[in-house]
PDB file of N, CA, C, O and CB in Angstrom:
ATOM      1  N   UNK A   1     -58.616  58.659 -98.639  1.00  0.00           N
ATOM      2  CA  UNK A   1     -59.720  58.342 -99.513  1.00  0.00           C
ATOM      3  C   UNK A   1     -60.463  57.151 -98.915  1.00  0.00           C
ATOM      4  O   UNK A   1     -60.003  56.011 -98.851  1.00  0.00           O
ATOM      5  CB  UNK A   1     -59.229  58.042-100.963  1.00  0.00           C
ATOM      6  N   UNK A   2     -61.380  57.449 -98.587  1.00  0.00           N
ATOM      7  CA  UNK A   2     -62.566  55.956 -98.382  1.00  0.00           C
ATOM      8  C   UNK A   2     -63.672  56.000 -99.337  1.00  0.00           C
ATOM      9  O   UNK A   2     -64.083  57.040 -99.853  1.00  0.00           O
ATOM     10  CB  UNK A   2     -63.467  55.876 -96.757  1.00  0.00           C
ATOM     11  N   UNK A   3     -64.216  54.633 -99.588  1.00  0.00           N
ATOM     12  CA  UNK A   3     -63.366  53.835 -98.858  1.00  0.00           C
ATOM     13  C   UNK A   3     -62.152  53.788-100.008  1.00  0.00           C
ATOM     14  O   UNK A   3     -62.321  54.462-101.024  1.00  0.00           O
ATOM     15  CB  UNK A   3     -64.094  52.321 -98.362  1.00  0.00           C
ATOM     16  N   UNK A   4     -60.897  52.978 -99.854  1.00  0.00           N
ATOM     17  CA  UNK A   4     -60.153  52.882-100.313  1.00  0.00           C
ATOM     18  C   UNK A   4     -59.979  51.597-101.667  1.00  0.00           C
ATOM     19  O   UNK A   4     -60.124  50.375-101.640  1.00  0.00           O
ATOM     20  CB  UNK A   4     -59.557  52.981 -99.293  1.00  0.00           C
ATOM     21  N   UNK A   5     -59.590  52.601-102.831  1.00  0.00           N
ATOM     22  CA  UNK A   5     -59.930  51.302-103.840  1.00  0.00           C
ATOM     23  C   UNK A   5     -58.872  50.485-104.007  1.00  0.00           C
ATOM     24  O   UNK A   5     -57.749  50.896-103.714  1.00  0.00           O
ATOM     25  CB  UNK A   5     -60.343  51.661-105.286  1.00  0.00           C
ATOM     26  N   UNK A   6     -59.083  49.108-104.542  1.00  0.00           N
ATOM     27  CA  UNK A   6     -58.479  48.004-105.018  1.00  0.00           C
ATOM     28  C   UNK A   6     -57.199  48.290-105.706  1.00  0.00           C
ATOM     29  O   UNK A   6     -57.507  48.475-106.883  1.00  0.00           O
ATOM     30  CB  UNK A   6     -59.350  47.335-105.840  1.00  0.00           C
ATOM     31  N   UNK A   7     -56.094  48.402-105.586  1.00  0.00           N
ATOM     32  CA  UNK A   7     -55.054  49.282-106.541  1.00  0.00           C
ATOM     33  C   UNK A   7     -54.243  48.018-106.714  1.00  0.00           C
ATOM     34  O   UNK A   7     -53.820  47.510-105.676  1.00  0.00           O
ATOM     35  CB  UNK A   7     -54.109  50.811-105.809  1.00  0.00           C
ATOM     36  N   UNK A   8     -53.865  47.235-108.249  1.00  0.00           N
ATOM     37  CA  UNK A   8     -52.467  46.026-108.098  1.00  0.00           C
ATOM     38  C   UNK A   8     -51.984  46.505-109.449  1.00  0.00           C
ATOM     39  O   UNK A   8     -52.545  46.696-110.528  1.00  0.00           O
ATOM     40  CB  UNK A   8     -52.844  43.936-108.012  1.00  0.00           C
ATOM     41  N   UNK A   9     -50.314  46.676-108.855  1.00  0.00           N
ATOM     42  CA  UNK A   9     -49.702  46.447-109.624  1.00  0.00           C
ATOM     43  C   UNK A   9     -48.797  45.743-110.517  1.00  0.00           C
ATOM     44  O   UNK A   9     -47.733  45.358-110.033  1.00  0.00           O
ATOM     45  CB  UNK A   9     -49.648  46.785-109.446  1.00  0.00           C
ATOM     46  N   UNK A  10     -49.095  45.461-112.000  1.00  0.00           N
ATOM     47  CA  UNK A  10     -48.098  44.037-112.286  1.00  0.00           C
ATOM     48  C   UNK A  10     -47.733  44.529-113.278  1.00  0.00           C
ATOM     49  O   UNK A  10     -48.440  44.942-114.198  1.00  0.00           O
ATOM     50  CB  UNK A  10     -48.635  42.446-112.500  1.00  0.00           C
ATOM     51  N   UNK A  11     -46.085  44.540-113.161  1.00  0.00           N
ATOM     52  CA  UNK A  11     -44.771  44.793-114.237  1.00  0.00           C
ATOM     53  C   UNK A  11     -44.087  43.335-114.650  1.00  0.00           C
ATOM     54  O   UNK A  11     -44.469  42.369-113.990  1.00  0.00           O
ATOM     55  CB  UNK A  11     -43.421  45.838-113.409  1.00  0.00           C
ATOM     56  N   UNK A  12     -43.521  43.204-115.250  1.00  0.00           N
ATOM     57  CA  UNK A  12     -42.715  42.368-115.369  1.00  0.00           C
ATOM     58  C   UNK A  12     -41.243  42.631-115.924  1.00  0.00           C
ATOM     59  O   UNK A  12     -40.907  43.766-116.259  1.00  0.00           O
ATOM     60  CB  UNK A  12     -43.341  41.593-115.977  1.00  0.00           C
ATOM     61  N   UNK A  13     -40.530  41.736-115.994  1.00  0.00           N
ATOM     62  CA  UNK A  13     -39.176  41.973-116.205  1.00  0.00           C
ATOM     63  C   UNK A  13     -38.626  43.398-117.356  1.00  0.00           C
ATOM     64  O   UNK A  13     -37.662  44.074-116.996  1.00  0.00           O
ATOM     65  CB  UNK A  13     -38.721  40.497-116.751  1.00  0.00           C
ATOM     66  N   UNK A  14     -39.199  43.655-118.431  1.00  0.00           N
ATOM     67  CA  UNK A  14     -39.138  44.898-119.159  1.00  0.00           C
ATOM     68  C   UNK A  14     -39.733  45.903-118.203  1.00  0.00           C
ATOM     69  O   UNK A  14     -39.078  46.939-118.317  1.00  0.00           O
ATOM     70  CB  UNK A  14     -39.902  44.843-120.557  1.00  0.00           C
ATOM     71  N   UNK A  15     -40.478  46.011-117.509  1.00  0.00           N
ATOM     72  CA  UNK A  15     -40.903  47.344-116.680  1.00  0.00           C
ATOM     73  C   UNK A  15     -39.795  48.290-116.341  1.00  0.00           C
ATOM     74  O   UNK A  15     -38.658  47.821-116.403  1.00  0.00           O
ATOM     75  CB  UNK A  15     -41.550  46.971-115.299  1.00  0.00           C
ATOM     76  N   UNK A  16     -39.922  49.450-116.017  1.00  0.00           N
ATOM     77  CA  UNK A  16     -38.667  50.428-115.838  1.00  0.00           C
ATOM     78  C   UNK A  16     -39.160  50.356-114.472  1.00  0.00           C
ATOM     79  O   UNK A  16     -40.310  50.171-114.074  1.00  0.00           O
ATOM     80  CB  UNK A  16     -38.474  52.073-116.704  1.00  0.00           C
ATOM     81  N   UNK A  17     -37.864  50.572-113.698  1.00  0.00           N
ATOM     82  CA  UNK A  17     -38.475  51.095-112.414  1.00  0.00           C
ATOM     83  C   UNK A  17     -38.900  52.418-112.258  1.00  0.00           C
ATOM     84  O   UNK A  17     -39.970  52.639-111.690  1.00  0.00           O
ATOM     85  CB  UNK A  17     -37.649  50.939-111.426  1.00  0.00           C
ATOM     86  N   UNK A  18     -38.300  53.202-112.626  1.00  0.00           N
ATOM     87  CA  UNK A  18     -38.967  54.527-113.019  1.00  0.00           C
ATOM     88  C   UNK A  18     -40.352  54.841-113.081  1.00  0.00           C
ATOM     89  O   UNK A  18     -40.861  55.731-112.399  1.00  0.00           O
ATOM     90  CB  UNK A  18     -38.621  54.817-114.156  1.00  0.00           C
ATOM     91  N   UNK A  19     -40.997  54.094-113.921  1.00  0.00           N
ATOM     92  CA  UNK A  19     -41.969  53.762-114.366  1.00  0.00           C
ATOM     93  C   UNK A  19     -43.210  53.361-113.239  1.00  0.00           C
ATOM     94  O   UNK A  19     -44.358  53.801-113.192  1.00  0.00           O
ATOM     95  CB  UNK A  19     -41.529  52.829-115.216  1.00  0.00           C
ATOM     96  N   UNK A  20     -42.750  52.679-112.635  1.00  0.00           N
ATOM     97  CA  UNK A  20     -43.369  52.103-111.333  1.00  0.00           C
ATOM     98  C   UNK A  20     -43.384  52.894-109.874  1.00  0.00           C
ATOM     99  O   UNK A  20     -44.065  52.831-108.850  1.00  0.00           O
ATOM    100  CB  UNK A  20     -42.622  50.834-111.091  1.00  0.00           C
ATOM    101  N   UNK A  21     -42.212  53.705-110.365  1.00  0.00           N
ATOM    102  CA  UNK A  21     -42.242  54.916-109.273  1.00  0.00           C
ATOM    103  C   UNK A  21     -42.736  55.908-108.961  1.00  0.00           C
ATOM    104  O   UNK A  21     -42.826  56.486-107.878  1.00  0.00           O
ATOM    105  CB  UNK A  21     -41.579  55.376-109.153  1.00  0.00           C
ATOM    106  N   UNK A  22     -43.269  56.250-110.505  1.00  0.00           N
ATOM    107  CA  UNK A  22     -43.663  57.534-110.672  1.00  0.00           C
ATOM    108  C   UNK A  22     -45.521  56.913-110.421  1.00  0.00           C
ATOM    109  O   UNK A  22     -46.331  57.681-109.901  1.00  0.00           O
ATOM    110  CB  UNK A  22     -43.009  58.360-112.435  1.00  0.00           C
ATOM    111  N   UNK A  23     -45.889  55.678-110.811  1.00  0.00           N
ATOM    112  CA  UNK A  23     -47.104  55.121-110.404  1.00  0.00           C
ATOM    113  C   UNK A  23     -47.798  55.394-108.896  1.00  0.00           C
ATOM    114  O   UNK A  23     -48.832  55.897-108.454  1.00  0.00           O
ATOM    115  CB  UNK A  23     -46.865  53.754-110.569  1.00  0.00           C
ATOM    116  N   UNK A  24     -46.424  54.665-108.318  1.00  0.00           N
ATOM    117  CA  UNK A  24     -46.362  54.596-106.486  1.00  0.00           C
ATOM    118  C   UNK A  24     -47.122  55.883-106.072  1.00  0.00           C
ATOM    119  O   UNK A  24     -48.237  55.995-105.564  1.00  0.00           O
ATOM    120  CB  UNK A  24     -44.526  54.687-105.684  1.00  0.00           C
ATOM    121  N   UNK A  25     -45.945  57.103-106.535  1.00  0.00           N
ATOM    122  CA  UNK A  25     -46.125  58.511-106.224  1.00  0.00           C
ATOM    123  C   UNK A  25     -47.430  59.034-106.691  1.00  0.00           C
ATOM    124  O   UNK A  25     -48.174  59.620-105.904  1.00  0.00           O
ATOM    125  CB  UNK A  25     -45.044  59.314-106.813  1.00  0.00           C
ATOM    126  N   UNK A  26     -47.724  58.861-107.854  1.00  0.00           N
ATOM    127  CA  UNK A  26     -49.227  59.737-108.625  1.00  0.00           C
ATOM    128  C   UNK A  26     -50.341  58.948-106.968  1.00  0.00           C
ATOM    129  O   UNK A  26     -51.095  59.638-106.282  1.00  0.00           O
ATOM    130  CB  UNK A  26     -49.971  58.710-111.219  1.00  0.00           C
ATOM    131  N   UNK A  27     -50.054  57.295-106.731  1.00  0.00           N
ATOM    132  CA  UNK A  27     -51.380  56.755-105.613  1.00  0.00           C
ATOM    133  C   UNK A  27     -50.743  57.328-104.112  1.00  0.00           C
ATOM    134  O   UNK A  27     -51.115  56.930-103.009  1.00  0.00           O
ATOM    135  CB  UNK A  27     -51.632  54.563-105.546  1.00  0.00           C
ATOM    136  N   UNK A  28     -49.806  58.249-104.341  1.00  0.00           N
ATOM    137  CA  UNK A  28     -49.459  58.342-102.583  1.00  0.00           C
ATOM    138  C   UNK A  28     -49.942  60.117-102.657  1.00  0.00           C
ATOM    139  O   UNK A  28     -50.664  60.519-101.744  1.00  0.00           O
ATOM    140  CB  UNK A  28     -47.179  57.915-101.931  1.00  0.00           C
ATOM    141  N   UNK A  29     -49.552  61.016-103.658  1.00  0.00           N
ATOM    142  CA  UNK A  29     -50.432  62.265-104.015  1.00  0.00           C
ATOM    143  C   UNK A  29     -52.001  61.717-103.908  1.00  0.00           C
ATOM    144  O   UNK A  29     -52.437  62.052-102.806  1.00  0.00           O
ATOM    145  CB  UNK A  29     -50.048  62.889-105.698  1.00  0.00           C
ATOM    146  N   UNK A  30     -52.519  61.338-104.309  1.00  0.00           N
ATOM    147  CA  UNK A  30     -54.035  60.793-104.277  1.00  0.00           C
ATOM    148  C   UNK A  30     -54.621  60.330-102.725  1.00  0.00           C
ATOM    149  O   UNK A  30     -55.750  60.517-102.272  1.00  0.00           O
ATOM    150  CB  UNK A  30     -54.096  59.374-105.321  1.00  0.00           C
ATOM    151  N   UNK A  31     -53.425  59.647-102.068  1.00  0.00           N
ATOM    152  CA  UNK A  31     -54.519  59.042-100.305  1.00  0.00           C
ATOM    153  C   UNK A  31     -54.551  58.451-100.893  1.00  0.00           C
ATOM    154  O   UNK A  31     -55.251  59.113-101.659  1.00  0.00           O
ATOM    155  CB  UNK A  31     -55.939  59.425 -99.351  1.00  0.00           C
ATOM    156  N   UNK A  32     -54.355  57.256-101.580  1.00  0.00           N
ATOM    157  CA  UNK A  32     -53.798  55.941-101.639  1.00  0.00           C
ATOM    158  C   UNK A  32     -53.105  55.035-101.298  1.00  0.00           C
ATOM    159  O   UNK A  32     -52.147  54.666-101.977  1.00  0.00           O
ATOM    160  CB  UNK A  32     -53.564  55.819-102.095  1.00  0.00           C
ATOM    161  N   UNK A  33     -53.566  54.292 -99.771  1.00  0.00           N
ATOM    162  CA  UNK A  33     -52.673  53.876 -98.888  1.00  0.00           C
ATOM    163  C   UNK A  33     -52.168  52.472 -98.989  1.00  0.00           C
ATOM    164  O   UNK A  33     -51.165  52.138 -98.357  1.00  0.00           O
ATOM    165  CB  UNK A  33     -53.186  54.086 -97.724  1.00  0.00           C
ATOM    166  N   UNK A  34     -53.015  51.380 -99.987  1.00  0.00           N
ATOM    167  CA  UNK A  34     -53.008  50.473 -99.876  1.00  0.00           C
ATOM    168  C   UNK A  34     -52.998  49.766-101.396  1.00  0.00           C
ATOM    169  O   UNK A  34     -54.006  49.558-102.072  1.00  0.00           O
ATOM    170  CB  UNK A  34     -53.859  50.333 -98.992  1.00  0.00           C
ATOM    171  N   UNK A  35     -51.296  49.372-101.860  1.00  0.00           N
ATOM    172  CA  UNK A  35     -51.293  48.889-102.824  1.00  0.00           C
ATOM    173  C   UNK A  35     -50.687  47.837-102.964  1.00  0.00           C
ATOM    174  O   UNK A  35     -49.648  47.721-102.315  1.00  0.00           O
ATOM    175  CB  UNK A  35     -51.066  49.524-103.465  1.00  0.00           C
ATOM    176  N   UNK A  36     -51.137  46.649-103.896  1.00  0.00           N
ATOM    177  CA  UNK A  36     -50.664  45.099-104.434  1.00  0.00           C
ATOM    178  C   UNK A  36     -49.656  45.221-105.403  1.00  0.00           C
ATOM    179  O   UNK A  36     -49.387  46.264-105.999  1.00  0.00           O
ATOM    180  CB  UNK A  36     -51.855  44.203-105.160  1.00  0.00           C
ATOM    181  N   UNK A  37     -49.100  44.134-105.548  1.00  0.00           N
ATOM    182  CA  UNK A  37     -47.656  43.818-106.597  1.00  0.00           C
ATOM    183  C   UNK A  37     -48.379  42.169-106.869  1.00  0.00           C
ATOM    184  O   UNK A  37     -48.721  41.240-106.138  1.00  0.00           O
ATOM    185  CB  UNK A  37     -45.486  43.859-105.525  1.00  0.00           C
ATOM    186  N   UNK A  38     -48.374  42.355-107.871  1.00  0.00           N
ATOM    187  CA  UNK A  38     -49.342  40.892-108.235  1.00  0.00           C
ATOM    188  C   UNK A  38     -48.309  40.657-109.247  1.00  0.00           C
ATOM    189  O   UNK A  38     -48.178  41.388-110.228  1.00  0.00           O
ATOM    190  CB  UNK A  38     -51.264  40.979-108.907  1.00  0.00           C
ATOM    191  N   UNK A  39     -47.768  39.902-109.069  1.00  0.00           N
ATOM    192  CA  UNK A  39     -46.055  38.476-109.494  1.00  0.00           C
ATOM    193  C   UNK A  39     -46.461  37.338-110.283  1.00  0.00           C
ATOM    194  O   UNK A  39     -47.632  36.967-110.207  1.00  0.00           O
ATOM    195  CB  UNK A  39     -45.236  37.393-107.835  1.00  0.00           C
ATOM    196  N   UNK A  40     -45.461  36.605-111.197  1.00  0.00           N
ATOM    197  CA  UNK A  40     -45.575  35.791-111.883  1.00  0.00           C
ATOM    198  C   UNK A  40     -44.551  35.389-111.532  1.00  0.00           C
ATOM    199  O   UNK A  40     -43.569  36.049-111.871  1.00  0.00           O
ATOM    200  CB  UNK A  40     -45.867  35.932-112.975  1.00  0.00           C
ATOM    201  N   UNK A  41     -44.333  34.117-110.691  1.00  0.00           N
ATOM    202  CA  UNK A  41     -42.696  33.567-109.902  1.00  0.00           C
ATOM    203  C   UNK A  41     -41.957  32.501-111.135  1.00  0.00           C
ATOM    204  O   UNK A  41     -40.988  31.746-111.066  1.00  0.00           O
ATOM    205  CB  UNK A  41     -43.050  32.315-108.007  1.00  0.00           C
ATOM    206  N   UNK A  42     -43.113  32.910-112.503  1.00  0.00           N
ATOM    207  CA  UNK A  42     -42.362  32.015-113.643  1.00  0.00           C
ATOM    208  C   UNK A  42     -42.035  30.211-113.492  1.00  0.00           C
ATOM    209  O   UNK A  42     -42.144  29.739-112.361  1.00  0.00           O
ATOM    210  CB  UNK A  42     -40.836  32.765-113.754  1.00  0.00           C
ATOM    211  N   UNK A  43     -41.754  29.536-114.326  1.00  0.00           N
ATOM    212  CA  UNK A  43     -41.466  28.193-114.039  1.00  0.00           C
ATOM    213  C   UNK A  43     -40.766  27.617-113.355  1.00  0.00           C
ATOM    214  O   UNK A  43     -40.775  26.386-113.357  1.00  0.00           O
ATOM    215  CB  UNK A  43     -41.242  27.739-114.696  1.00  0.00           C
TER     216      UNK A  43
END
């Protein structure tokens, strides 16, 4: 896909991984090559 869009993902501690996997997969079916994990490293 070009150009290629902005894709971030942010879970936090309740997130399933599951959940996040099945995300990954739906943007890697799509040509979605390029994705963020945008973190909260907490206090």
């Amino acid at each position: 896909m070009q150009p290629q869009p902005d894709v971030q993902i942010r879970g936090d501690a309740q997130s399933a991984y599951a959940s996040v996997g099945r995300v990954m997969h739906a943007l890697q079916q799509a040509g979605i090559a390029q994705v963020g994990f945008v973190i909260d490293p907490g206090p």
